[in-house]
Structure formats: C-alpha cells, structure tokens
C-alpha positions as CSV (number, residue, x, y, z in Angstrom):
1,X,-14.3,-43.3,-7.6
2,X,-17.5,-42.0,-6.3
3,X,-15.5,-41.7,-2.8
4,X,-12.7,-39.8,-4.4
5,X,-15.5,-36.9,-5.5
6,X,-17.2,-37.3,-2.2
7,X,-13.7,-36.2,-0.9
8,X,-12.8,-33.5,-3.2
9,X,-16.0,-32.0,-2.2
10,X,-15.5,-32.5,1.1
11,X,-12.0,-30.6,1.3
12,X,-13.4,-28.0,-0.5
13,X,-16.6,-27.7,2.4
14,X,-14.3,-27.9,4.9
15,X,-11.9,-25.1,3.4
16,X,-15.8,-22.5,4.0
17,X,-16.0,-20.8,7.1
18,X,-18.4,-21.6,9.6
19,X,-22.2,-21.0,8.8
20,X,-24.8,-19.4,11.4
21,X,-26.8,-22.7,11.3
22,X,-23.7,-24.9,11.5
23,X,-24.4,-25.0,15.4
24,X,-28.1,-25.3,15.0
25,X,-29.9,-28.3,16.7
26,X,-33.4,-28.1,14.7
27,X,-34.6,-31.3,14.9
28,X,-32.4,-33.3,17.3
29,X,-30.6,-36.8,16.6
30,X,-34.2,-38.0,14.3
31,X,-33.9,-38.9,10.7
32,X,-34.5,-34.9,10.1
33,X,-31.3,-34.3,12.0
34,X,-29.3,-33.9,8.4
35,X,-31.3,-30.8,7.1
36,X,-28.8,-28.7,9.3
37,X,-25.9,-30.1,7.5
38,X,-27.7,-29.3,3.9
39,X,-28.3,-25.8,4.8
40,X,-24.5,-25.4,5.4
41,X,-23.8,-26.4,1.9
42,X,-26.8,-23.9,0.8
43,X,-26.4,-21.1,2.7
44,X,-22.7,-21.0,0.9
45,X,-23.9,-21.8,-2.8
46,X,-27.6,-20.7,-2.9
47,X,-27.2,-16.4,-2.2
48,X,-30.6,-16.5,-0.1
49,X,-30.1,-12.5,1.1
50,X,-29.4,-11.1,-2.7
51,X,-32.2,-13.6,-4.0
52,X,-34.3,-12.2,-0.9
53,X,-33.4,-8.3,-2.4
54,X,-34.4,-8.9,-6.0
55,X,-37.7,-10.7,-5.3
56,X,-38.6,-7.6,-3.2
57,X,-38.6,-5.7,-5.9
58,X,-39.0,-8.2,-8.8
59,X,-42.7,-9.0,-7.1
60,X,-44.1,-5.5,-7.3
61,X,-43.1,-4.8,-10.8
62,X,-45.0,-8.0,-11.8
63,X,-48.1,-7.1,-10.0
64,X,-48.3,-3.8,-11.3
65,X,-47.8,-5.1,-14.2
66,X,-50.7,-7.5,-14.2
67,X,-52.7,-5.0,-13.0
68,X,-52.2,-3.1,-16.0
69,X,-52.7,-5.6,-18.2
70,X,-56.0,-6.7,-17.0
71,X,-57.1,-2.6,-16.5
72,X,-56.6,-2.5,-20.4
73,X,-58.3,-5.8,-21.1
74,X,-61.0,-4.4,-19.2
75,X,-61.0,-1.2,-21.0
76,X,-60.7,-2.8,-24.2
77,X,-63.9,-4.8,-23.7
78,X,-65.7,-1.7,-22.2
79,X,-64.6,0.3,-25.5
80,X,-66.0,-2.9,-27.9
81,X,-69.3,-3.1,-25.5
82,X,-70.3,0.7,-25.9
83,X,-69.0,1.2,-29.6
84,X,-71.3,-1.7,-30.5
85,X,-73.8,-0.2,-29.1
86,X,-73.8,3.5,-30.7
C-alpha cells in the first residue's frame, strides 16, 4: 500500500521539470548525498523566491514597528516620571 503512494508521488515528481539543483553534487556519495534530492521536491512545493520577497518587506514593517512601540513605552514612563514629580 505504502509502495503504491510512494509511486503515485513518484509519477507525479517525475512529470516536474528539471530543478537548478537536480545536477548538483553538494556533498558527494556520503550519507548527506540525499539533501540534493529533497531540495528537488522543495524547490517545486516550498515558493523560496516569493517567500524571499515578502520577508523583505514583512521584516522592516516589524522593526519599525517595534521601535515604535518601545518609543512610546518610553515616552509613557517619561510622562509618569515628570508628572509625578510636579
């Protein structure tokens, strides 16, 4: 049964065009050898260029935003400081 699936998926890999690390030799015949293989299957499921896009600008957004939020917490404890104080 669990071959039947293994086939399935494996007609539907093979029906994919060729990936630009299908030819790569990273880590020659060692027990390593296999990652080339797994970055076929991601490189067609896992879309690593738009991901790369929206955490370009997903990752300044959340900066500035934490920068705001700890300018007003700052600000906020400045305010309480100096109002106690008058």
């Amino acid at each position: 049964m669990i071959d039947f699936f293994l086939d399935i998926i494996k007609a539907f890999y093979d029906a994919l065009p060729g990936s630009f690390i299908q030819n790569a030799d990273f880590f020659g015949n060692d027990v390593f050898g296999m990652i080339p293989d797994l970055m076929n299957y991601l490189n067609w499921f896992v879309p690593f260029d738009t991901a790369s896009d929206i955490m370009a600008v997903w990752l300044p957004c959340i900066l500035l935003y934490y920068i705001a939020s700890s300018t007003r917490t700052v600000i906020k404890r400045l305010m309480r400081i100096f109002i106690d104080k008058l």
